[in-house]
N, C-alpha and C positions, 0 to 999 in steps of 0.2 A: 456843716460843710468844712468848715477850718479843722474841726478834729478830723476827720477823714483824711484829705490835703495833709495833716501832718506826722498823722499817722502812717499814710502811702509813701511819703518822703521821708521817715523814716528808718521804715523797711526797708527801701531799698537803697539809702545809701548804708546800712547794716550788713545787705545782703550781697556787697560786693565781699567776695570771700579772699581777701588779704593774705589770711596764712596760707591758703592754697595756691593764691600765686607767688607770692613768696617764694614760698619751698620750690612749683616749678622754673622759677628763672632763674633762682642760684643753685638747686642739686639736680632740676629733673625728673625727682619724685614726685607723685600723688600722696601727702599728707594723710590722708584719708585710706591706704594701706599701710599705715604705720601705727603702732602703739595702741591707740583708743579707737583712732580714725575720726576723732576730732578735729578738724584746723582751729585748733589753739594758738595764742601764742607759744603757751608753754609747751605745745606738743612741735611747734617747729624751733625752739631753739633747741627744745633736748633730740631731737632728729635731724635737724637740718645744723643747728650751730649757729653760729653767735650772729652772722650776718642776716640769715634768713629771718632770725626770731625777731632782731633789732629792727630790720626793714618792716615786720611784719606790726610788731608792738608799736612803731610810729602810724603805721596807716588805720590804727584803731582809736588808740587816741584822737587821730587828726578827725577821724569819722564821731568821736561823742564834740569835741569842738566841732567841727561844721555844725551837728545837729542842734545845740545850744545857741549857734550865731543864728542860727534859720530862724527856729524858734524869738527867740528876740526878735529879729526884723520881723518877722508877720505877723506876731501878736503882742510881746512882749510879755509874757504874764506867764507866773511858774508853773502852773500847767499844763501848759502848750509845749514848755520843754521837758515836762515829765512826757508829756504823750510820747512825742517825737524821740525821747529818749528810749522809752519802754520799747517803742516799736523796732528803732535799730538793734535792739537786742536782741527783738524777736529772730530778728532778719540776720542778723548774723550767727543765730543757732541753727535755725531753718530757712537755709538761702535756695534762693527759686535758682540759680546759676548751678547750684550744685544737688540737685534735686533735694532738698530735706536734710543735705548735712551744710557740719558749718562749725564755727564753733562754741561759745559758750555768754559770747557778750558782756563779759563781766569788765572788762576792761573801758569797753563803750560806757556800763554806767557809772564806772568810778572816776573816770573822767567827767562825766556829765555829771555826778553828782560833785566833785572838788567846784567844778566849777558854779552851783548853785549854793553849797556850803560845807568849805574844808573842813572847818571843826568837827562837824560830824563825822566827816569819814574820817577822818585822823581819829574819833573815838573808836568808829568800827575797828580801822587798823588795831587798836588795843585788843582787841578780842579774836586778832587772828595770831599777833606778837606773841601776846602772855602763854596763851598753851601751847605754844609753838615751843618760845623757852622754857618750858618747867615740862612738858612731857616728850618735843622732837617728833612728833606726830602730826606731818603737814596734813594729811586727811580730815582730821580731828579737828582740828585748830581750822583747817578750810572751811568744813562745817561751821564750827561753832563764827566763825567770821559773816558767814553766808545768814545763819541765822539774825546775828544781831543786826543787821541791815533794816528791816521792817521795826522792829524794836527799836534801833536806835532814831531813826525818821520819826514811829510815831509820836516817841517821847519829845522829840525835843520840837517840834512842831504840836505836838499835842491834839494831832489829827489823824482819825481812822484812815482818812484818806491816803496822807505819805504813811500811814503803815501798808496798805493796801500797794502803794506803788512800790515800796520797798521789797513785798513779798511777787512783785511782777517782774521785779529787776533780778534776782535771785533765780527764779521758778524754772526758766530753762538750762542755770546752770547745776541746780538740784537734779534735775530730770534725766539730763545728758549724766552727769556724773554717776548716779545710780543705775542709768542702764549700759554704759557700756566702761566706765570703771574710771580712775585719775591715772595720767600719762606719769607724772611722777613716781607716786606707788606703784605701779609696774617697770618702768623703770628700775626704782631700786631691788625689785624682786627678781628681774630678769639677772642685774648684776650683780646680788646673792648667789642666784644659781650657779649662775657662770663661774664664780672665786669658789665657790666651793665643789663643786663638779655635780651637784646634786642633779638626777632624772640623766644626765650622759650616757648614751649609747655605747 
């Protein structure tokens, strides 16, 4: 009953969809006609700009801290903030408020995971840095980031299990990214086009 209970409270403090309100109270837009149609962070600072993305990046954050404080008070035991964890991801890639969109969660578990063990994500962070600097290919490097997540968990734990949570924390920003594309890579393509007039009518 306790995984249920934290599971359900997970999702839906996840699935309060932040970037979408965001974006409507400082430009007005639907996020979600824009770019990917992800409510990302990163799809509302590079559409909405610095205020929308900033307000929007605090209330994800503040959402993997709440879900870790929950966790602690009702069970205390790293587990329970994996569940509760996992779940607001869910919930904020597939939000019930927004029928089925939302956006990608990643931020909920890098928050939630600093806060069960920096070191690791500061390793992860290495494996999104390195091919970021020697090829400039944020895609690539988001990939190969996203991967080393379950990898770096199971190693250093030493348990199928945090590999398993690692590849659940990941899996709906794999999902969302390969079906409907990254906000940034379009972005810079769209602004390719534009400087160079290429497809112009």
């Amino acid at each position: 009953m306790m995984f249920v209970l934290l599971a359900l409270i997970g999702y839906l403090i996840g699935s309060v969809p932040s970037g979408y309100i965001s974006m409507r109270l400082f430009t007005g837009k639907d996020i979600r006609t824009l770019g990917t149609g992800n409510a990302t962070v990163t799809a509302v600072m590079i559409h909405g700009g610095r205020r929308p993305g900033i307000a929007a990046l605090l209330a994800e954050i503040a959402k993997g801290v709440v879900c870790i404080f929950i966790a602690n008070a009702l069970v205390g035991e790293l587990w329970a903030s994996l569940v509760i964890l996992i779940a607001a991801i869910f919930g904020c890639s597939w939000s019930v408020w927004l029928k089925g969109g939302g956006g990608q969660g990643l931020t909920i578990g890098m928050v939630g995971l600093v806060l069960l063990n920096v070191v690791a994500v500061l390793i992860m962070a290495v494996f999104y840095l390195v091919p970021l600097a020697t090829t400039k290919r944020h895609l690539l490097s988001n990939r190969i980031f996203r991967v080393s997540v379950p990898i770096v968990l199971g190693s250093w734990y030493a348990s199928w299990e945090w590999a398993l949570a690692g590849c659940l924390i990941v899996m709906p920003s794999f999902i969302k990214g390969w079906a409907s594309g990254d906000d940034v890579v379009k972005t810079r393509e769209a602004d390719s086009v534009s400087h160079t007039g290429t497809g112009a009518s």
